[in-house]
N, C-alpha and C positions, 0 to 999 in steps of 0.2 A: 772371354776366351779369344785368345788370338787368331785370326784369319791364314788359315795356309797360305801359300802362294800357288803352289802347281795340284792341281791333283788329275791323276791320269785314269780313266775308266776304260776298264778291259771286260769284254766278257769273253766265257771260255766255254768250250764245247766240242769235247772230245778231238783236242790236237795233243793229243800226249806226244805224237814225233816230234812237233816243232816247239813246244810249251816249254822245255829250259831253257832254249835259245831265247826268247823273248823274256823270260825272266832274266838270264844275264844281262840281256844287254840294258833290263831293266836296273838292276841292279848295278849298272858299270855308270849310270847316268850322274854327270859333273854340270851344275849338283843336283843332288839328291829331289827328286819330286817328293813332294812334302805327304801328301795322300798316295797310295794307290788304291784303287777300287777294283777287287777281283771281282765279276759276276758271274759263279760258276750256272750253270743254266741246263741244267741235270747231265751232266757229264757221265755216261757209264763204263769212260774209259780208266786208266793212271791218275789220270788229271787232279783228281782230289789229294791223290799222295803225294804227287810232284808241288803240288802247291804246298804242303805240309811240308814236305822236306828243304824250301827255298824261305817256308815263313822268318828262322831264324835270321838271317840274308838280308831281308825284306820288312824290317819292325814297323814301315808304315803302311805295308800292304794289309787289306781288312777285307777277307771274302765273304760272300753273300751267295748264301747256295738256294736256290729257287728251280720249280719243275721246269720242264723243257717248253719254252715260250717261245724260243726265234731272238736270232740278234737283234731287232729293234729291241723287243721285250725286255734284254740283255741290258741294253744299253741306257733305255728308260731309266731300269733300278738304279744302276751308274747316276742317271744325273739326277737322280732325288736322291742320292745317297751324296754324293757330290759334297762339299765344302769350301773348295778353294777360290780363288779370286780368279785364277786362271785356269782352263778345263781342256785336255788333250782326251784323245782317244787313239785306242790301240788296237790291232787287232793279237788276238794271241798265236797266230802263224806266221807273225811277221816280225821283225824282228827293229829294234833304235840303235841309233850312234850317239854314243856317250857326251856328243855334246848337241841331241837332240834339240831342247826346247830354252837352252840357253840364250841365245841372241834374239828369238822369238818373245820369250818374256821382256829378255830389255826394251827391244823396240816396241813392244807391249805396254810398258810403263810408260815409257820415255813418248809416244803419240799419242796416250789415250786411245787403244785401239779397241775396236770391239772384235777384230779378228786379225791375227797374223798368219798369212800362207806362210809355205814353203816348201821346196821341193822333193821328190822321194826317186827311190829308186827301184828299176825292174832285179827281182833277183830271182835267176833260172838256172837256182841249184847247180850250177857248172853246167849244164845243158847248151850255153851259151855264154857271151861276157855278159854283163850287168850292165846295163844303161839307164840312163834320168827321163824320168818323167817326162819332164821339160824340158826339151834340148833349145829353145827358140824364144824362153821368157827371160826377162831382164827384170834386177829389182825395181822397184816402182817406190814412185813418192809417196805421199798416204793420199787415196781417194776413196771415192766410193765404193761399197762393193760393187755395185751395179756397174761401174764401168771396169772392173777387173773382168765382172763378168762377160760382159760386151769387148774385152778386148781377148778372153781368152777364145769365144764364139765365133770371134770374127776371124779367129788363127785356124778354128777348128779343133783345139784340140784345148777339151776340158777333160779333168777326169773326176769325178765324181767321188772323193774320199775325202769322208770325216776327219781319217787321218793326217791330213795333209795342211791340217789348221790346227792355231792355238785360240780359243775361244776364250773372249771375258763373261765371264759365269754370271755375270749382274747384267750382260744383251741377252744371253738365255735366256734368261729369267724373266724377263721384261717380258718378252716376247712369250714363253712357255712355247718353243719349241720342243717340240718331239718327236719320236718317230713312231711310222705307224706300226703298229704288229701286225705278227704274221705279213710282212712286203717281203719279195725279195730285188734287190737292189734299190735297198731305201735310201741311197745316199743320193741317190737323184733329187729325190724330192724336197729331202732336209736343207743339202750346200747351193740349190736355186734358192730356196727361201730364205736362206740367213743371208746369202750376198744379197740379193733384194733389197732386204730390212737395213743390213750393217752399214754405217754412216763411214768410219773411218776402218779401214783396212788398208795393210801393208805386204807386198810380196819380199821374202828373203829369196836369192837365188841360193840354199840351202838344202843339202840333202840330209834329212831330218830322219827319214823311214825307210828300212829297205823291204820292197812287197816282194812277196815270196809268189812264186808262180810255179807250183808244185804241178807234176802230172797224174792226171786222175784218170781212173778207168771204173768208171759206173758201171752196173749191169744193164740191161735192158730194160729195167722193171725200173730202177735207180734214176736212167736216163730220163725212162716217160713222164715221171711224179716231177722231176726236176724241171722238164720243158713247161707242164701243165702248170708248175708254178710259177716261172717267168715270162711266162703267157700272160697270166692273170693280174703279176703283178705291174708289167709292163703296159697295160691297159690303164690301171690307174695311175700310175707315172706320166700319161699319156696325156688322161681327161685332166689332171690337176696341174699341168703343164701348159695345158691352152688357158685356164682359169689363171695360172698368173701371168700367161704371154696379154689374156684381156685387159689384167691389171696394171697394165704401163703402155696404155692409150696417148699418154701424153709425150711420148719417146715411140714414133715407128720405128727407127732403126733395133734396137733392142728388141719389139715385139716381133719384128719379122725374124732377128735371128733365133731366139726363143722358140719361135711358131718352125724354124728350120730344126732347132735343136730335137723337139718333139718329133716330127714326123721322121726324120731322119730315124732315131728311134726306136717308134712304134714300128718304123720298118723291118725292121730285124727281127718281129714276132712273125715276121712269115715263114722267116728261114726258122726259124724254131719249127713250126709245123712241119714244114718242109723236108726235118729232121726226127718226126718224132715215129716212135718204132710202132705203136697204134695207130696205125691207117684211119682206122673208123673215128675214132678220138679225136684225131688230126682236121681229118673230114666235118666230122660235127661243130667241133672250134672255131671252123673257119665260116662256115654258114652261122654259128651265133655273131660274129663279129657283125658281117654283113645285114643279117636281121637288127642287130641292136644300135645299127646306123655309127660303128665305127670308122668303117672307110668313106664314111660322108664329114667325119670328123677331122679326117686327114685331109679330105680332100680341101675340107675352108683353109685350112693351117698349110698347107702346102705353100712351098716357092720356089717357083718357078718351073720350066717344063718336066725337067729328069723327076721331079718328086711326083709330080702327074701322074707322067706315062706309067712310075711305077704302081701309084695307087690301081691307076684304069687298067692293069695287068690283075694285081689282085682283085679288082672285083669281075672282071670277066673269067676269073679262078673259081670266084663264089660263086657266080651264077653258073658256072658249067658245073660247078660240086650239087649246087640245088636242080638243076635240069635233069642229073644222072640218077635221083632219087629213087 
């Protein structure tokens, strides 16, 4: 049996608004992705019909309906389902350009690459114009990932999406990278570890993806479950971030951006609290951090003063939250 070349994994979950838009432009794609992999992930929206009505469209797309686990969960299926030599991902709110993964696979073949970036784009539904990811990156030679990494770090400005790569399905595999269930914002954790690991990667200055930035209004109740879980997830993002900032002892500059990248971060879970509509909730999260010696965890990883003073703000927080008991 012949080896596809492209296959693209989606999982889907209740976007019936934006879900034909990312089927066109799946479907407009020059050429054709040989797989696509629907993961529908217990949608109780449209979503099952829309995908029925684009199947005709779509003769390589092949869905896999599974209960509702979370987009790693999602994703996982995807890449055990997986075929191809070369492996994208999508998200189903977002939407491609027709000549998305085109020049990505060439320079794919043509470097022996274990990953090709390339660029994406903000899209805020008329709300605003549309602007690139990367306004500041240039295409690049092939190197390591590691030093794509270290130079995106050192600009400040990484963004953490799956979709923003063309993966060779034989470094996956090697490696058995996956994502964790139930995280939210698991791309943190995955695009440090594969640029880590990946030997040759190449950046296209190409806008491949356009990211949808829809506006959302949670309820209050919507809000808190939502904080509570990027709280939690942001934690482990946190601890398994110092764990591979440890693992490149033999490169400080890397591990101290890394150990910046982290706390930077983990810092943002305070403005989470800081926002959450349960006071007590808030309250209690923030004395577990400080019991469970995460602000001592920040504190090693920290660099330089601003990262400090902020920790020693937050724990003079915790201890006046545990003093007021």
């Amino acid at each position: 049996m012949s080896v596809p070349t492209l296959s693209i994994v989606m999982p889907v979950y209740n976007v019936a608004p934006y879900l034909p838009r990312c089927l066109e432009s799946l479907a407009a794609l020059n050429p054709p992705a040989d797989e696509i992999i629907v993961v529908d992930d217990g949608s109780t929206d449209d979503c099952p019909r829309i995908l029925a009505e684009f199947a005709p469209r779509l003769p390589q797309m092949r869905v896999i309906r599974q209960e509702n686990g979370g987009l790693s969960a999602a994703r996982n299926t995807g890449l055990d389902a997986a075929r191809g030599k070369y492996l994208a991902f999508v998200d189903s709110d977002d939407f491609v350009e027709p000549d998305a993964y085109a020049e990505a696979t060439r320079s794919a073949e043509e470097g022996r690459l274990d990953i090709t970036l390339f660029n994406a784009r903000y899209h805020y539904e008329g709300r605003q114009p549309d602007a690139p990811v990367y306004a500041d990156a240039a295409a690049t030679e092939i190197i390591p990932g590691r030093e794509w990494l270290r130079r995106r770090l050192r600009a400040g400005r990484f963004l953490h999406m799956v979709w923003m790569h063309l993966y060779r399905r034989d470094f996956i595999e090697a490696h058995r990278f996956r994502f964790i269930p139930r995280l939210i914002h698991e791309d943190v954790i995955w695009t440090t570890e594969v640029l880590l690991a990946a030997k040759r990667v190449r950046y296209l200055d190409h806008v491949a993806v356009n990211y949808r930035i829809p506006v959302r209004r949670p309820t209050p109740e919507q809000r808190q479950r939502q904080l509570e879980a990027i709280v939690a997830s942001s934690v482990t993002n946190a601890c398994t971030l110092a764990d591979f900032a440890r693992g490149v002892d033999g490169d400080p500059e890397l591990r101290r951006l890394l150990d910046a990248q982290l706390v930077d971060g983990a810092l943002s879970i305070f403005h989470k609290l800081e926002h959450m509509p349960e006071r007590a909730v808030a309250r209690s999260l923030l004395l577990k951090l400080k019991r469970e010696g995460f602000l001592g965890l920040l504190w090693r990883h920290a660099a330089g003063f601003a990262q400090h003073r902020r920790i020693a703000r937050h724990w003079l927080r915790s201890w006046l939250a545990g003093a007021g008991k």
